[in-house]
N, C-alpha and C positions, 0 to 999 in steps of 0.2 A: 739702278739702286745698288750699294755696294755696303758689304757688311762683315763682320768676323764670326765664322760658322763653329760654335762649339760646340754646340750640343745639336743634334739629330732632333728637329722636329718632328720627323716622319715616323720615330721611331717604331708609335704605335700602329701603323698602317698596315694592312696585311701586304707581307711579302709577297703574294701569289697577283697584286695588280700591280706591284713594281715594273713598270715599261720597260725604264732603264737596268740591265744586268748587268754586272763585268765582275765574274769572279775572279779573285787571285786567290791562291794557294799560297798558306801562310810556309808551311814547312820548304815551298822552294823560292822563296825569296833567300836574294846571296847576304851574306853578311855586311857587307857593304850598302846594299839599300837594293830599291827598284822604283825604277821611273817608268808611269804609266800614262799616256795618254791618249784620253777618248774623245771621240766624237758621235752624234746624236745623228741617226738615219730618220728619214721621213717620216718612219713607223713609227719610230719612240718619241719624234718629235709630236706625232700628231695623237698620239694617247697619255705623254706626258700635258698636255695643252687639255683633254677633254679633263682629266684628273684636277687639272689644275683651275679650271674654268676660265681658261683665257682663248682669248678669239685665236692663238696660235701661236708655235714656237717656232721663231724663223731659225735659227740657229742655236746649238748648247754644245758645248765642249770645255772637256776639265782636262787638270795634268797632277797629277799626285807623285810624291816623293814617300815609300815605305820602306821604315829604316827598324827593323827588326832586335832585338835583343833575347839575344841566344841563352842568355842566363836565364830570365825567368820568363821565356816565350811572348815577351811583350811585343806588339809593332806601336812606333810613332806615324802616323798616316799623318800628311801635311798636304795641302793642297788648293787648288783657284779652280774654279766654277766661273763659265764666261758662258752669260747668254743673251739672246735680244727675240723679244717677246711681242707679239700682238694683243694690245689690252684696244676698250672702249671707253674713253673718257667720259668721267662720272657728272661733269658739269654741263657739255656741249654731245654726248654720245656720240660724237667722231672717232673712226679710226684712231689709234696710235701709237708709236711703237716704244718701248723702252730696254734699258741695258739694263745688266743683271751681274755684278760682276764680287762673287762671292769666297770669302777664305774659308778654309779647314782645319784646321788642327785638332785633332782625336787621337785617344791614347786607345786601341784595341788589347785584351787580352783574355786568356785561357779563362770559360767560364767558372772555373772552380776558384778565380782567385776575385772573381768581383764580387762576393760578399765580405773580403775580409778589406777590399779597396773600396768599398764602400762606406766600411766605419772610419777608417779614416778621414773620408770625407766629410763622415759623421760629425768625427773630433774637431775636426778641424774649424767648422762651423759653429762649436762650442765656446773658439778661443779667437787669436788677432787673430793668427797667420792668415796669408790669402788661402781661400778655400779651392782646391784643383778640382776641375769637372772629373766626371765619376766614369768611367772607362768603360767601352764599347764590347760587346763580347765578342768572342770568335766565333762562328758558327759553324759549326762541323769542319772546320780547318781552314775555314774560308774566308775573306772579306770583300762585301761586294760594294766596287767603289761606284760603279754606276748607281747603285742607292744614295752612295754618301753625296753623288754629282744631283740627283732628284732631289734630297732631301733639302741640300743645298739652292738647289735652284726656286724651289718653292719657300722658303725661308724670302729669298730674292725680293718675291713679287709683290711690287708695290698694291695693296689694296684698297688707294685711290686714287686711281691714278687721271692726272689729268693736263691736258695739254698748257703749256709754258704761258698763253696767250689767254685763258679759261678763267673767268671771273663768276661768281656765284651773284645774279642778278634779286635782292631781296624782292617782294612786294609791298609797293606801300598802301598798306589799308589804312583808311580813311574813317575816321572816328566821328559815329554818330554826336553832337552835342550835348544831344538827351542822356547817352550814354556813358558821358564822361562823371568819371567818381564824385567831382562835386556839385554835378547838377541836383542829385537830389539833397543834399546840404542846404545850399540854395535853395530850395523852394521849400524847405522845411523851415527858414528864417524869414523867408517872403510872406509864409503863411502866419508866421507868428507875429510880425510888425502890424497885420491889418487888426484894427478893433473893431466888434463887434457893434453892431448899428443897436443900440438901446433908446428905448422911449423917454422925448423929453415932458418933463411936467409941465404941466400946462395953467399953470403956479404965475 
């Protein structure tokens, strides 16, 4: 599955079960930018997987590009999220495996300035213009792109997944006759047609 990551779904999750870490240090990235790229060990593969409730995460690795702006402390964080995952197919519950292959683009900045970037975004939703996603904060100086690679990744995950070959088999039930909506119709005009057996005179 492959998609454009703009907003952080994970946002709300508690930091403290984040598997994936990698902090960078906003104040020493160069003016020019910083290319970073990660790759998932065993460990974070296999508690990214329980987090995520997938039978397992055979491989995850991202590469981010963060290009910084010294003016008003902003970074542009851009980046690919590449993974392949062990799901259990929802129609046949066979093994199998899928690709995960995810963008990023997020605007991080100084939390003092994301309530007044946040009315704009306000505004902006007020009028035409395109409305811009609402900017990431800094966190004590930090930004941590293995969050933004997990966030990313589970964004990914297809949530039916199911093998190329997987047909969804209906049942076909089999309708009583008595059952069916105009039987009683039917015998409600059957019963009305018959006349009543009356005595004949004997006249």
């Amino acid at each position: 599955m492959s998609g454009d990551t703009t907003k952080r779904p994970g946002a709300s999750r508690d930091p403290s079960r984040d598997p994936w870490r990698v902090l960078v240090t906003v104040a020493q990235i160069p003016e020019t930018g910083l290319h970073q790229e990660i790759k998932a060990d065993e460990t974070v593969r296999k508690a990214t997987a329980d987090i995520a409730e997938l039978r397992e995460v055979i491989s995850a690795h991202a590469a981010f590009d963060l290009m910084p702006n010294k003016r008003d402390g902003r970074v542009h964080v851009t980046g690919r999220v590449q993974a392949r995952v062990g799901q259990t197919c929802v129609v046949t519950l066979d093994p199998i495996e899928n690709d995960i292959d995810e963008r990023i683009d997020l605007i991080f900045a100084p939390p003092e300035q994301i309530p007044q970037m946040a009315d704009l975004v306000d505004e902006a939703e007020d009028s035409d213009e395109d409305t811009p996603d609402p900017p990431e904060p800094i966190v004590n100086g930090f930004i941590d792109i293995g969050r933004l690679a997990t966030d990313a990744l589970f964004l990914g995950v297809d949530p039916y997944p199911r093998k190329p070959d997987a047909v969804f088999e209906q049942a076909v039930e089999v309708v009583d006759p008595e059952d069916h909506p105009f039987a009683a119709l039917k015998a409600l005009q059957e019963k009305a047609g018959k006349k009543p057996n009356g005595n004949k005179d004997d006249n």
